[in-house]
Every structure is written in C-alpha cells, then in structure tokens.
C-alpha positions as CSV (number, residue, x, y, z in Angstrom):
1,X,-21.2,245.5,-125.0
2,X,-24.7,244.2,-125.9
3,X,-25.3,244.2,-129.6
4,X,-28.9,243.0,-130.8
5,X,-29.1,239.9,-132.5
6,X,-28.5,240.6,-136.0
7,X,-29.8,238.4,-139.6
8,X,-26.1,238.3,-140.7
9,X,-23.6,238.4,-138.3
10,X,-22.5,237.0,-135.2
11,X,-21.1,239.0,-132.6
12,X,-19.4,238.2,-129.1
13,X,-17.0,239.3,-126.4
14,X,-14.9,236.7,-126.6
15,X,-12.2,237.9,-123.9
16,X,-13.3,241.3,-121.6
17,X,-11.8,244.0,-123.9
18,X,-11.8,241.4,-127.7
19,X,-14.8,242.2,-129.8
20,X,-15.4,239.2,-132.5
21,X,-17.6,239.9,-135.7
22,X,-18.4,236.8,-138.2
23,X,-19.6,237.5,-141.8
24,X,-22.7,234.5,-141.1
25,X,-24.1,233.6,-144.5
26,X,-21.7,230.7,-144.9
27,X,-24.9,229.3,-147.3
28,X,-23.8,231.9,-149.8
29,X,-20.0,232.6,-149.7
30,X,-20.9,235.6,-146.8
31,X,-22.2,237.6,-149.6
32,X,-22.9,240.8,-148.5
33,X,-26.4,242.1,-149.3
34,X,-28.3,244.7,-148.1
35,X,-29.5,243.2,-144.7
36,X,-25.4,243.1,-144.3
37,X,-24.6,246.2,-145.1
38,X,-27.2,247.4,-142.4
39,X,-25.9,244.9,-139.7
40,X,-22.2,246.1,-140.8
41,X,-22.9,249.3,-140.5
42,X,-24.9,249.0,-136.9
43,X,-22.2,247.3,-135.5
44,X,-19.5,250.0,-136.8
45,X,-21.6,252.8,-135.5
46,X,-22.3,251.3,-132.2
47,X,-18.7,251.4,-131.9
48,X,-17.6,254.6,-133.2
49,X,-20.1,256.3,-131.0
50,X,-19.1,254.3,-127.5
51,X,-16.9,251.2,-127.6
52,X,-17.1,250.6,-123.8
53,X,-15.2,247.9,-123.1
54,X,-14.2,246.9,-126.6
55,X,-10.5,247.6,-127.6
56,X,-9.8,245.1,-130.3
57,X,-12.3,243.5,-133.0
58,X,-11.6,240.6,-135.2
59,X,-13.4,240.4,-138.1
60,X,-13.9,237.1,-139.7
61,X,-16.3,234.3,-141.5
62,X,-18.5,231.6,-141.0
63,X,-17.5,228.4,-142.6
64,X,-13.8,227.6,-143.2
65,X,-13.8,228.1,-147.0
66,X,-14.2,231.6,-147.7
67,X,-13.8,235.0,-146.1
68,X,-16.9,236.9,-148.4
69,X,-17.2,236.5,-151.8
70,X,-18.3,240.2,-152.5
71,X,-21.9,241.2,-153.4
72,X,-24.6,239.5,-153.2
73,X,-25.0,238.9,-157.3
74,X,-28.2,237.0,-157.1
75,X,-30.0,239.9,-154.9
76,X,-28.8,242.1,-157.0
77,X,-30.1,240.2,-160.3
78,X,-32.3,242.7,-162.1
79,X,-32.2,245.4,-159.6
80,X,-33.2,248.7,-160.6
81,X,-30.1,251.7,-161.5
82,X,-32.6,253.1,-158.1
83,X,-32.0,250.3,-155.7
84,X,-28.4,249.8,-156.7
85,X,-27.6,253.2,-156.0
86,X,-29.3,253.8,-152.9
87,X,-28.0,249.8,-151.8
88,X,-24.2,251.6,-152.6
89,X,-24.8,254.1,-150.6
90,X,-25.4,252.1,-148.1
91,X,-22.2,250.0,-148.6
92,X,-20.3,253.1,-148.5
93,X,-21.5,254.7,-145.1
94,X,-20.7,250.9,-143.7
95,X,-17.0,250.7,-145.5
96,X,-16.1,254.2,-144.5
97,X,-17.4,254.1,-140.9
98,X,-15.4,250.5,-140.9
99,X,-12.2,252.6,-142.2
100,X,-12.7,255.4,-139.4
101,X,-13.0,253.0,-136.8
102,X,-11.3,253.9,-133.5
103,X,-11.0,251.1,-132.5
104,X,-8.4,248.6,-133.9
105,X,-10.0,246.0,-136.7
106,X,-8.0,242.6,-137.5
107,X,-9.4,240.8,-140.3
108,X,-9.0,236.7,-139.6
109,X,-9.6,236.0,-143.4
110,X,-10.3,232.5,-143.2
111,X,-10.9,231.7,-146.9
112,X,-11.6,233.6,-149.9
113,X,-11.7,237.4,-150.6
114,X,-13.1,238.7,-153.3
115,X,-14.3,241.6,-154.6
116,X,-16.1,243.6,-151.9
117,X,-14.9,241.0,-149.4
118,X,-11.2,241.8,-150.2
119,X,-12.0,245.9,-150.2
120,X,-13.4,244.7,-146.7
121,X,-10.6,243.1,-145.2
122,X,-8.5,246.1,-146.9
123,X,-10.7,248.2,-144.7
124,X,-9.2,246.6,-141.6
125,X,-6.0,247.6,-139.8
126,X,-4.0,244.9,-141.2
127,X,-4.7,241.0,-141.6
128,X,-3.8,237.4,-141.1
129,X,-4.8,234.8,-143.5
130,X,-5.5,231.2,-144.4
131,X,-2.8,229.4,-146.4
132,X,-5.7,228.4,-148.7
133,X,-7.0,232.0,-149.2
134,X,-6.8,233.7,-152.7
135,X,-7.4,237.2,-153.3
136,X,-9.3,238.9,-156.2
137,X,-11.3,242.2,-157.4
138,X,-13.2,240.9,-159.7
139,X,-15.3,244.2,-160.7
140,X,-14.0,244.2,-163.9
141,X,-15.2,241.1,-164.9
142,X,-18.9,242.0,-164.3
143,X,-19.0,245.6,-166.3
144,X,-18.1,247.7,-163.3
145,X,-15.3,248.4,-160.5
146,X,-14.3,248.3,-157.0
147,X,-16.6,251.2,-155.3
148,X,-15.8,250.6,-151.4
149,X,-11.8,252.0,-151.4
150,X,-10.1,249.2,-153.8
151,X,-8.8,251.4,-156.0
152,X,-7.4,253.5,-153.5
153,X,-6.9,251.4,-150.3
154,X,-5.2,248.6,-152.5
155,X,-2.2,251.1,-153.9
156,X,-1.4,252.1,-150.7
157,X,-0.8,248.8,-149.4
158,X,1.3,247.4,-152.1
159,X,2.1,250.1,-154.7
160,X,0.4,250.8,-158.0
161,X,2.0,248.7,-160.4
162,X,1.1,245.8,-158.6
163,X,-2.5,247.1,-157.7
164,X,-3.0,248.0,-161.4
165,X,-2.4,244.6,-162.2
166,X,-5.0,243.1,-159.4
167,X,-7.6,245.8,-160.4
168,X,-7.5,245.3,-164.4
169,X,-7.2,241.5,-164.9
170,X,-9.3,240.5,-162.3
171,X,-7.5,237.2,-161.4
172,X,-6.9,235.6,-158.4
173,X,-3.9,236.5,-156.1
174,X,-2.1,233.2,-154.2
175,X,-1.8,233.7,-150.3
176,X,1.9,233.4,-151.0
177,X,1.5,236.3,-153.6
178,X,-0.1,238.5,-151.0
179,X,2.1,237.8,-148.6
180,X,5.0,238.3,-150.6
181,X,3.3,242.1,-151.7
182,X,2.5,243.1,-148.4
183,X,-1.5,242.6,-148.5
184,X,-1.7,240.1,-145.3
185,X,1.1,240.3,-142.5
186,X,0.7,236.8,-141.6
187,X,-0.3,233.4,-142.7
188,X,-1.2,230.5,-141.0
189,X,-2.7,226.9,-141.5
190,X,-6.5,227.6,-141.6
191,X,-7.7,226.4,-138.3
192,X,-5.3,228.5,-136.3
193,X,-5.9,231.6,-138.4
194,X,-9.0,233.2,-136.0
195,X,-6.1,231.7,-133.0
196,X,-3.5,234.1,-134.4
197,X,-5.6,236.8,-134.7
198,X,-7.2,236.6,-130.9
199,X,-3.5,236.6,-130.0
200,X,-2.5,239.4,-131.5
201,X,-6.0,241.6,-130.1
202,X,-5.4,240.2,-127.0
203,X,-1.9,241.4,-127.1
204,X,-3.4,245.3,-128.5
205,X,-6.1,244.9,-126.0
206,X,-3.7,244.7,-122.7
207,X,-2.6,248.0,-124.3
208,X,-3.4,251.5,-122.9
209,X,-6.3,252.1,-125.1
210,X,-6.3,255.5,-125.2
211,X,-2.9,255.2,-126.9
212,X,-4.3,252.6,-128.9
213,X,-6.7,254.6,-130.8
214,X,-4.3,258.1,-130.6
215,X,-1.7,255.8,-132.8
216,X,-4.4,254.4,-135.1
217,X,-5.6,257.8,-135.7
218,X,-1.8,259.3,-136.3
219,X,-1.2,256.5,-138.5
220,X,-4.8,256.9,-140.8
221,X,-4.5,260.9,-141.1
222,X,-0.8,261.2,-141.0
223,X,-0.2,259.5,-144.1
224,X,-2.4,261.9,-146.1
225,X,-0.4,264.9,-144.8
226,X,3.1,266.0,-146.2
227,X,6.0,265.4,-143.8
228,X,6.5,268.0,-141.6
229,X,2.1,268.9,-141.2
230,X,2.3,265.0,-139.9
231,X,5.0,265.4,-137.3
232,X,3.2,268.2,-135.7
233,X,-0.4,266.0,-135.9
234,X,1.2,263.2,-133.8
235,X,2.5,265.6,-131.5
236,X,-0.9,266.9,-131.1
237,X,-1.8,263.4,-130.5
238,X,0.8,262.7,-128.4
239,X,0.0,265.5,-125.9
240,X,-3.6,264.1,-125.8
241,X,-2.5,261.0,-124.0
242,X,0.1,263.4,-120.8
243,X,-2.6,263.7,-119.0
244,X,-4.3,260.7,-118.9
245,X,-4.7,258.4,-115.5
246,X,-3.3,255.1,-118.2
247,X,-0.4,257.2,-118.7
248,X,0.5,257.6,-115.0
249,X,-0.4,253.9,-114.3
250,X,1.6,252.8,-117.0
251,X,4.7,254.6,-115.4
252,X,3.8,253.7,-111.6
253,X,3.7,250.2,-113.2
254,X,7.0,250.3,-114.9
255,X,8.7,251.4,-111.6
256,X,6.8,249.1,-109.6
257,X,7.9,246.0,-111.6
258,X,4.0,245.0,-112.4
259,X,1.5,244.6,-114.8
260,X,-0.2,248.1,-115.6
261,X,-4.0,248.1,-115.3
262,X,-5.2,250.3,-117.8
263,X,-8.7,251.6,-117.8
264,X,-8.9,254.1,-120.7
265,X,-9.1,257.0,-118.9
C-alpha cells in the first residue's frame, strides 16, 4: 500500500500483508503535535477506507527509550483556548478512527508511555512491551485530564479501582505492574520487543482476514451490548463470513492436509 512520505512517521510493508507505523520524533520523546495527529490520522483513514493488502499493523517508536511521551508541551506553550480546541479535535478524529480500526493494531511499546502515548497504545488491540517501559497519565499533573479514551479505555482493561488510582495520582506504573494488571500481554527484553510483535502479526496476518476483522469488530461492539443483544451480533457476524471464498478455502485446505491461501474474499 503506498503511503506518502509523512513529517512524523515512518511507514513500511515489512512482510506482504504486516503494516509497520513508527512514532519518528525520537528528538522529542515522539511527542505528538499537530503535524502528528494529521499524519496519524492519514494513515488510519487510508486504512479504514481500503487496507488492500494490509492485515496486521504494528505500531511502535523511534529510538529505544521511549514509546511517546504524550503532547507536544512545548508547541503547545501559550497556545490559544482556539488552537487547543481545534488541535483536540484533531486528536480525537485520529484516536477514534485508531479505535475503529478494522484492521488489527499491535502496539510494540518500546519505551515509555505517557499520557497521550499510553491512551495510544490503549487504543491498540492489545500490546507487548519493553521490560524498561513505565506507564503513566500524567494529565493531572498539568491542570487537565486524559481526553483521547483514558478514562474509559483504561477501566476496561484493568478495572476501576486500579484505573482510579493510575488516573488521580499521576505516577508511573512498573512494566511488572502492568503486566501484572493486565495493561500489556507480554513483555520482552527491549530489542526483541518490535520481534515479538511481527511474530504475532505475522501469525494474525496468515489468518483469513475476513474473519479477522468480523472477530475484532464482535469483540469492540459486543462488549457494549448486554448478554444476549451480543450473542445474536456475533451471529450476525458470523453468517457474514458462510459465504465467503476464505471460508471454503480454509475447509478445502483442512481436508487437503495444506496450508490455506486466503485472499480476503
């Protein structure tokens, strides 16, 4: 899939169907300003509206010390009530087209979180993360609060009682810690944590990806119905997928003793 070249990030195909995005201000922590939040939000739109051959992204960050470090606190030194609004608005279409994805997102968080860069990586589908990582919202340190789904994503992956206490001190969370609590899945030494995390997309990749995105899509809207309104959505779901050529590949394949060759269709 060609991308243009963009002030912020690198992208590349880094197997046929494994998409990998890299935060790329390294200079500044990958701060996300505004030119970010447009690149961001390019990319995620690109893919929302045709990810061709892309079935698995991994998002990660230059440098080996830090994953994004949040906002951009230098551009936004002085900015107008104006410009911060319409620069959160911004944000927000880029986190929430990040969340809708249909296409699988693993975050490689190769250093630090913080802030808007751990709402980001809580955007993802689920994560692996350096050892050396530590996890923070910091918003209430600076006279504000998370605004791109920390206060909502972050219950939901851990429970409140531990969220609350991430959200109101504002300290720093060990990668043991957020391990422990169910915030990463995985953690690795830091040079093999982008290794682990190609593995796995590689793995979701050789997938039917059809199926792929039908489960991610169960998953995400399922969990906001009640019980029995969520059985009967990934049913819908499910019938999506009979009549699909994957579907009769993938059963050829099984009887055949081979590899299925899926082609999204």
């Amino acid at each position: 899939m060609p991308f243009p070249s963009y002030a912020t990030l690198r992208t590349e195909m880094v197997e046929p169907h494994v998409l990998q995005v890299t935060l790329n201000r390294p200079e500044v922590g990958n701060a996300l300003n505004t030119q970010m939040g447009h690149d961001l939000y390019d990319v995620w739109t690109r893919l929302t509206e045709d990810p061709e051959d892309a079935r698995c992204v991994v998002l990660t960050g230059a440098g080996d010390r830090i994953f994004c470090s949040g906002g951009d606190l230098k551009e936004r030194n002085g900015m107008t009530r104006e410009a911060w609004t319409r620069q959160h608005e911004l944000f927000e279409r880029m986190y929430w087209t990040l969340v809708d994805l249909p296409v699988p997102v693993i975050a490689a968080v190769n250093g630090h979180a913080y802030a808007g860069g751990f709402e980001m990586m809580l955007s993802c589908d689920f994560a692996y993360a350096s050892s050396a990582a530590r996890f923070a919202l910091t918003e209430v340190t600076l006279g504000i609060m998370p605004g791109a789904g920390g206060t909502q994503n972050l219950p939901r992956a851990i429970g409140e009682r531990r969220a609350k206490e991430i959200l109101l001190t504002g300290k720093p969370v060990s990668a043991e810690r957020a391990l422990q609590w169910g915030i990463v899945n995985e953690l690795c030494e830091p040079a093999q944590v982008l290794g682990h995390a190609m593995e796995t997309a590689r793995s979701i990749a050789a997938n039917a990806p059809l199926s792929v995105r039908q489960i991610k899509k169960s998953v995400r809207y399922g969990g906001q119905m009640e019980l029995r309104t969520a059985f009967r959505f990934e049913i819908e779901a499910y019938n999506h997928l009979i009549g699909t050529e994957d579907r009769l590949e993938g059963v050829a394949a099984f009887n055949e003793k081979r590899k299925a060759q899926f082609k999204g269709r």
